[in-house]
C-alpha positions as a printed Julia matrix, in Angstrom:
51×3 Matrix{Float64}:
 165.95  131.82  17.46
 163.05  133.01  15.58
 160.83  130.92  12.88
 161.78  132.0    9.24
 159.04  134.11   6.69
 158.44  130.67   5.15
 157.12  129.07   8.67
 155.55  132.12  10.31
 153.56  132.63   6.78
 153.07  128.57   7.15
 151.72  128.93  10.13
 149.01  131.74   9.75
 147.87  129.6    6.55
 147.55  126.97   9.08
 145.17  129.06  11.27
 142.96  130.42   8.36
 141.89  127.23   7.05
 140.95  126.65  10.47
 138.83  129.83  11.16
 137.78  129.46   7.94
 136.25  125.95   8.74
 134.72  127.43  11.92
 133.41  129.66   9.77
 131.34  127.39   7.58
 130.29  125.52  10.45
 129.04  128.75  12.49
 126.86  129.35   8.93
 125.25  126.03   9.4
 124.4   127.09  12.88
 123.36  130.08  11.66
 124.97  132.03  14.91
 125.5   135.47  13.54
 127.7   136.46  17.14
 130.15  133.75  16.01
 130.35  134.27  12.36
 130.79  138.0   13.28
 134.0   137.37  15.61
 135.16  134.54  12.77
 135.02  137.09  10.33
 137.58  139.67  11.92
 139.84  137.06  12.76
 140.0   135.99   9.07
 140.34  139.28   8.0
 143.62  140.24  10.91
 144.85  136.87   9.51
 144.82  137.96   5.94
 146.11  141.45   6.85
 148.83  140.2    8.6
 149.63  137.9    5.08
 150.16  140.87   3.1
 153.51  140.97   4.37
C-alpha cells in the first residue's frame, strides 16, 4: 500500500529542510558547483509541493 498525501507531503518537507541546510552550508564554503545543484533540487522539491 501506498503512503497517504499527508506522509508523502511529510516527507518532501523532510528533504527540503535538509537541502536547504546543505544549502547554507555550501554558502559558507562558498562552492558555487554545489549551491548550483542545491538550488534545483530545492526548486523540483517545491514544484513537486504544489500538489
Amino acid at each position: 500500500m501506498g503512503m497517504t498525501n499527508e506522509q508523502y507531503k511529510g516527507m518532501l518537507l523532510d528533504e527540503l529542510e535538509d537541502w536547504q541546510e546543505l544549502l547554507e552550508l555550501a554558502k559558507e564554503a562558498n562552492n558555487e558547483k554545489i549551491i548550483a545543484k542545491v538550488e534545483k533540487q530545492i526548486a523540483k522539491i517545491n514544484e513537486k509541493l504544489k500538489f
